[in-house]
Structure formats: structure tokens, C-alpha cells
Residue, then its C-alpha position, 0 to 999 in steps of 0.5 A: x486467497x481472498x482479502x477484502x480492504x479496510x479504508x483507513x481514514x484520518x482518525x484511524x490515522x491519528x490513532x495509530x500514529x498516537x500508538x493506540x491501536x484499540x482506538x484505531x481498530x474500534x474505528x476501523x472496524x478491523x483488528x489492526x496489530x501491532x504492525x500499524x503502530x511499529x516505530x517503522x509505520x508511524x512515519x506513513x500515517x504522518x505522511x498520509x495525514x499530512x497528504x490527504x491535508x494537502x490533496x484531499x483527493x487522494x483519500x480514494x486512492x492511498x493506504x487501505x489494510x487488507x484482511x484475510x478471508x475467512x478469518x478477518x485477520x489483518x496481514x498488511x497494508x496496501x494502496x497507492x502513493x496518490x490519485x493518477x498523476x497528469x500523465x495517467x499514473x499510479x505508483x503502488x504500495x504494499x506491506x505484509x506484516x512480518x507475522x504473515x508473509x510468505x503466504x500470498x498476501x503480497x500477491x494479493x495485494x498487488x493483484x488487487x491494486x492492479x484491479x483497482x487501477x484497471x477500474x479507473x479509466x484515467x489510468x494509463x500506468x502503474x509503477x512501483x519502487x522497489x529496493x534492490x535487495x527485496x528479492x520477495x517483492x522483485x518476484x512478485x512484480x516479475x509475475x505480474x509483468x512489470x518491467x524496469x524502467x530505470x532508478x530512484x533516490x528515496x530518502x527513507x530507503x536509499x536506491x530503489x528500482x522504478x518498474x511499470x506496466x501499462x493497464x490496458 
């Protein structure tokens, strides 16, 4: 499975949270669905808005959408939280639209960001969070040899559980 990803910055952003997905996929340059623009999805384009106002550095670093190849359908969205933290780590993100899941895509996508934060030599550790009944993202995680770390509150999703895994 091949994806290739698609930056999706503010103006896209501002689009999709107005919930006009022809103006945000004109300007992404990729047919965004009606995933992007769900009530579920609006409140990360308003975060990531508000972020990237705030550490604009981030821009290299957070929400791409990622799409299939061959074909150029978009399956879901991945990224990163923010830019490496002082201690050398990034937290993945990621999110397969319901219409495709169950195929790789998720796999992928980890794969891929574990790629990307290999690439940069400040980074030391990914992590991610993860609530405890998403049996689908709790295996990909396993095979990609994170291990638990401990627990979090997030206020969105409740009790999620903290893995990591070093880069090198």
C-alpha cells in the first residue's frame, strides 16, 4: 500500500471548519470527504488553527491527509501533535475515515510517521494515546513496537493509554 500526503494549511483549515469541503479540496489539491468536515473533525481544524497561530513552527509537523495510490483517494488524516518537544519527542496522530478502514490505511500511516520522525535528527521518541477500547489502533501500535508507558486524562476522549518507542 502506497500513500503519498497532502499539507493541509490554514486556508484548507478555515474551509473545512466552514464546512466547505469544494473550497478545501480546490485548495488542497485533493478530494477531501465528508470525513473532514464531520461535527467530529471540526474541532481539530480549530485547534490546529489556533496552534499553528500560536507556534507557527508547528506547520511542518501537524495534520496531513493522506491518499491512496493508485487511485488518489483520500482515507484519512495523520500527523503529529506539534514540532519535537525539549526532550526530543513527537506524539502521533491518526485517523482513517470509517469509508476505508480496515484495509492498511492505518498501518500505513503509522509507518509513515514513524519515517518522518526517523528523518529528523532531534527526535529521540515517538508516543502515542490511545483509549483503551480501540482494539484496531492498540494492534497497530503493538506491531510497530511501542510499549505502554503509563495513563492520561484528555478531556475530548476521556482515559487514554501513553506508549512510546524510541526512534533509533
Amino acid at each position: 500500500m502506497t500513500l503519498h500526503f497532502v499539507e493541509l494549511p490554514p486556508p484548507v483549515m478555515t474551509a473545512l471548519l466552514d464546512g466547505d469541503l469544494s473550497a478545501a479540496s480546490a485548495l488542497a489539491g485533493a478530494p477531501l470527504t465528508e470525513y473532514f468536515v464531520d461535527d467530529d473533525a471540526k474541532w481539530l481544524w480549530r485547534y490546529r488553527l489556533d496552534q499553528l497561530q500560536r507556534s507557527p513552527e508547528d506547520a511542518a509537523w501537524i495534520v496531513r491527509a493522506a491518499v491512496s495510490e493508485p487511485g488518489g483517494a483520500v482515507v484519512g488524516h495523520c500527523g503529529f501533535h506539534s514540532a519535537p518537544d525539549e526532550n526530543g519527542t513527537v506524539e502521533i496522530s491518526y485517523s482513517v475515515d470509517p469509508a476505508h478502514r480496515r484495509r492498511g490505511h492505518a498501518t500505513a500511516m503509522l509507518a509513515a510517521l514513524l519515517d518522518r520522525a526517523t528523518a529528523e535528527p532531534s527526535v529521540r521518541t515517538v508516543r502515542a494515546s490511545v483509549g483503551p477500547r480501540n482494539a484496531a489502533s492498540l494492534a497497530t501500535l503493538a506491531g510497530h513496537g511501542f510499549t505502554h508507558v503509563g495513563e492520561q486524562w484528555d478531556d475530548l476522549d476521556g482515559r487514554e493509554l501513553v506508549f512510546e518507542r524510541p526512534v533509533r
